[in-house]
N, C-alpha and C positions, 0 to 999 in steps of 0.2 A: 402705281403704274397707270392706273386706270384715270385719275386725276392729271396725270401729269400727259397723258394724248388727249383727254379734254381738254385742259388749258390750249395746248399746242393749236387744235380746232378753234378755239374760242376766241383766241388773241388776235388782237391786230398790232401786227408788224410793225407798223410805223410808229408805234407804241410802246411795245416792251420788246424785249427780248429773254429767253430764260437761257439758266446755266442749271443744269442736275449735280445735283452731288450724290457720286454713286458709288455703292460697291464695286471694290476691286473685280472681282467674278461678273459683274455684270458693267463693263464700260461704255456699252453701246445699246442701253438700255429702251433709251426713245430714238433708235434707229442712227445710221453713220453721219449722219448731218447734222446731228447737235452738239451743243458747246457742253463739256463737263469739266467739274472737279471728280476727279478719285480719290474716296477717302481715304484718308489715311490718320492714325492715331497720336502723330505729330500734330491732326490741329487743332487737336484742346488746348496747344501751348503756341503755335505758329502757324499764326493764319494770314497771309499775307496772298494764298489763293484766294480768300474767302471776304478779300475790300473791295472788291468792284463792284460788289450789288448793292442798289439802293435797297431793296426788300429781300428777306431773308424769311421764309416760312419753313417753321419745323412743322414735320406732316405726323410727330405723333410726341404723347405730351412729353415724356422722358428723354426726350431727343440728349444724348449727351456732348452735344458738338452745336455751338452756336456761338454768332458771331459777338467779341467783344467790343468792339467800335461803337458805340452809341449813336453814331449819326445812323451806320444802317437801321432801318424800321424790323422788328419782329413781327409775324404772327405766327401764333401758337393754334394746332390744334389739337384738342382734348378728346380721346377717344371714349374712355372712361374711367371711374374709378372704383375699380371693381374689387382691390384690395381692402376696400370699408368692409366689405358682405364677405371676400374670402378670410381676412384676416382678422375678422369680430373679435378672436379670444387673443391676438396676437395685439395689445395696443404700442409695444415699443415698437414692433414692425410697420404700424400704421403710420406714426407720427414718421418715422425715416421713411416712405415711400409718400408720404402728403407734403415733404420737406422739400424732396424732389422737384413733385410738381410746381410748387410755391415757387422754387431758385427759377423753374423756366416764366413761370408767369410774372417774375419779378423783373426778368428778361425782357416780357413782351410787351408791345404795343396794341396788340390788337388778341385778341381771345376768340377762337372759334370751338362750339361743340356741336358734336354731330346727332346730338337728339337734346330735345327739351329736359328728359330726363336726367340726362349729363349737365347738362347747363346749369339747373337748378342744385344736382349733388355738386356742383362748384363751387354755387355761389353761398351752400350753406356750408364749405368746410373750407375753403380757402378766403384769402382776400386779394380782391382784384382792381383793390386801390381805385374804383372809376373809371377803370379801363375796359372799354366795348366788349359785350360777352357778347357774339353772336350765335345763331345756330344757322348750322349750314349740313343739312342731310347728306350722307354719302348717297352716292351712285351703283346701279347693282347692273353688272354686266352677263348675261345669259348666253351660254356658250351652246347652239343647238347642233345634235347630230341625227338628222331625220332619217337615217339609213342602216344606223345602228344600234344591236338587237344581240351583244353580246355579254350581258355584264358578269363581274363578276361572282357572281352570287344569282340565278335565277329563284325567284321564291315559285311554290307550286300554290301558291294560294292568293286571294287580297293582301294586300300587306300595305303595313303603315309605316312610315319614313320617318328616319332623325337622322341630323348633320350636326357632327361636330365633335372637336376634341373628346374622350371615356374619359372625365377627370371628374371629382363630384360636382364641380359646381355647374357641369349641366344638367344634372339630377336625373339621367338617364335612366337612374334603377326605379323609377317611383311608373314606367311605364308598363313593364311586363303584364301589371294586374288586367291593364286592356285586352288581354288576349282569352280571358277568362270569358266562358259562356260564350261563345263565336269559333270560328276557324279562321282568326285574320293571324298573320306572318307577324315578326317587328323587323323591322332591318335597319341598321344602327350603324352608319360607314365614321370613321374617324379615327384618329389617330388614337393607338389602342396603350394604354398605361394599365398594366395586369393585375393590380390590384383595384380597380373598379370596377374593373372587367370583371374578375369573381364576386364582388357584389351586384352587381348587374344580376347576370346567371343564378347567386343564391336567391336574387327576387326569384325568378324563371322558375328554379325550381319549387319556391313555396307554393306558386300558383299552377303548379302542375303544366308548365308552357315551355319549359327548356329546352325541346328540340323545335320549336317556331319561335326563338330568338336565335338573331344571325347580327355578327358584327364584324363587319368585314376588314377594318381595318381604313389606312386610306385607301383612296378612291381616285382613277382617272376623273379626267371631266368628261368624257362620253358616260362611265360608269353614271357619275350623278345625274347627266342628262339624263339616263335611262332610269332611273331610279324619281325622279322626281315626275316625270312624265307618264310613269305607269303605276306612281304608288296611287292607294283608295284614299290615304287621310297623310299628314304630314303632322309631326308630334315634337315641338321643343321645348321644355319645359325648363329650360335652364336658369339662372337664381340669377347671375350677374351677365347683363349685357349691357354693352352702350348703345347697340344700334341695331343689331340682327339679322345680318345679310342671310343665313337658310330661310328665314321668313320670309322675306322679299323674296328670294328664289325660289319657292314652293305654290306663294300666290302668282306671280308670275306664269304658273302651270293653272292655276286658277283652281288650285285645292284648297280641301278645308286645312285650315292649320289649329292645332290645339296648343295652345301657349302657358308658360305661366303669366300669372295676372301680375308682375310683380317687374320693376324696372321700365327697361324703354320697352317692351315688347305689346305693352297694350295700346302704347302712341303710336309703333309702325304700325302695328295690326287690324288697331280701330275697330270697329263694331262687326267688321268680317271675319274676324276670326275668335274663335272658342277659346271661353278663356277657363282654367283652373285656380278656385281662388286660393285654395289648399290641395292636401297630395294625402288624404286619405283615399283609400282603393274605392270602395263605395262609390262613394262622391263622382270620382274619376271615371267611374265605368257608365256612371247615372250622366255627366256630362257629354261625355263619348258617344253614346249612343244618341241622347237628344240632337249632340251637334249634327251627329251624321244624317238623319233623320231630318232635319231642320234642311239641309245641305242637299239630299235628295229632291224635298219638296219645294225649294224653291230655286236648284238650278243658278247659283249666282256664279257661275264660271266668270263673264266676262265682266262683271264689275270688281270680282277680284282682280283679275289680272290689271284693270285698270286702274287698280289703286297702287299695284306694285310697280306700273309705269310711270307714277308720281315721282322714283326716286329713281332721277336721274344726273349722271358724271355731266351731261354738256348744262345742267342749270346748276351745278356744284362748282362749276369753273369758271362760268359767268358772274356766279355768286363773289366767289373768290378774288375774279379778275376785278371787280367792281373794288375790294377791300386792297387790294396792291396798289390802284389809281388812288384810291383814294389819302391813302399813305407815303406817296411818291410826292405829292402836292405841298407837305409839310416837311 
């Protein structure tokens, strides 16, 4: 969504024109005034809505609905492939979900990832026949509410922040050991799946921190505004990313962020933010503290934030628009 009212911004009119292809629940997605298709499951077989475009971009890599006409141009973009790292002991799984992506890039003309680190797990697991692999960084949109001061969860102490899905691969439970020898909170908003959730907690309990972990589940966007805005540190440690929009959102606040050193998370984050290079507790609580420390004394609030205004939806759409011209021409 956020791409497609950039593009809208970015375009000139006398130039292209877009069509969305949208969910039925959502028809009027970029507002009453634009052209749509509504999906519908007839057009893997009948697509006869879907031949008037000269450019046809799937916006994510599985897309299962794409045009068969060959003169239309494809571009593909690649979010990531994170089935390699979740599905290690699974290899028949791997190969049928890299199979996938293969049939769309076999489809496309053009290849977009949204970090170097996707780009390269690409081009070492697929073949892209010499077809443009670009990288083209998402956009991270900051939703502020300067007035409110009600979340749902108030902590009574400092507290350190994590966004994102309770599933293992954001490795949420390797954090509780933080809270050891301090009085910092953890507060941990995302969609809650109860069997991580109780390994989470039996961390909490080993480290004696059980009642200063809080998981709240999801979260409005005022809740995360408020959460990101009044947390001491931000902590995502998670194994598979392709891109990392909480890390963008938390520098943006112009915090420290503690990351794992491992996928795209050390390219968004760059030398600003702490990185773990393993998840021994030791380690983690020896880094924790250096960072914070490192963080007090030198005050880099506002080059963080400026680094997270690097990634931005109107240079992701210009980006874009430049690769549609350019494909319209052939």
């Amino acid at each position: 969504m956020n791409l497609g009212n950039a593009l809208l911004q970015q375009a000139d009119p006398a130039r292209e024109a877009f069509t969305f292809f949208v969910h039925k629940k959502l028809p009027d997605l970029f507002g009453p005034n634009q052209r749509y298709i509504i999906q519908k499951e007839t057009h893997r077989f009948f697509q006869g809505a879907l031949q008037d475009c000269d450019v046809w971009h799937s916006t994510i890599q599985d897309a299962k609905i794409k045009p068969r006409n060959r003169r239309i141009k494809v571009v593909l973009t690649i979010h990531d492939l994170n089935f390699l790292i979740q599905r290690k002991d699974e290899p028949f799984k791997i190969k049928k979900y890299l199979g996938r992506v293969q049939a769309n890039i076999n489809r496309a003309d053009h290849i977009v990832c949204i970090s170097e680190f996707t780009r390269q797990t690409v081009l070492q697991n697929l073949k892209t026949y010499g077809k443009p692999v670009d990288l083209i960084y998402n956009g991270s949109t900051i939703k502020e509410f300067p007035g409110y001061d009600t979340p749902v969860y108030r902590p009574f102490r400092p507290f350190i922040f994590g966004l994102g899905a309770l599933v293992p691969k954001k490795n949420f439970h390797v954090l509780p050991c933080l809270l050891q020898h301090n009085e910092y909170e953890l507060v941990v908003a995302g969609t809650r799946h109860e069997e991580y959730v109780a390994q989470i907690m039996k961390e909490a309990a080993l480290y004696g921190v059980a009642d200063r972990v809080h998981l709240t589940g999801e979260i409005s966007e005022k809740d995360k505004y408020w959460y990101y805005k009044n947390c001491t540190a931000f902590a995502f440690p998670s194994l598979a990313e392709g891109f990392g929009l909480p890390l963008i959102e938390a520098m943006y606040f112009g915090k420290p962020a503690f990351i794992a050193a491992n996928t795209s998370l050390p390219e968004i984050g760059g030398d600003l933010a702490y990185s773990f290079n393993h998840f021994d507790p030791q380690y983690m609580q020896s880094v924790f503290e250096k960072g914070m420390l490192h963080y007090e004394q030198t005050k880099p609030m506002q080059v963080i934030r400026e680094r997270a205004l690097r990634f931005s939806w109107d240079q992701a759409a210009i980006d874009y628009l430049s690769i549609y011209r350019h494909l319209n021409k052939h």
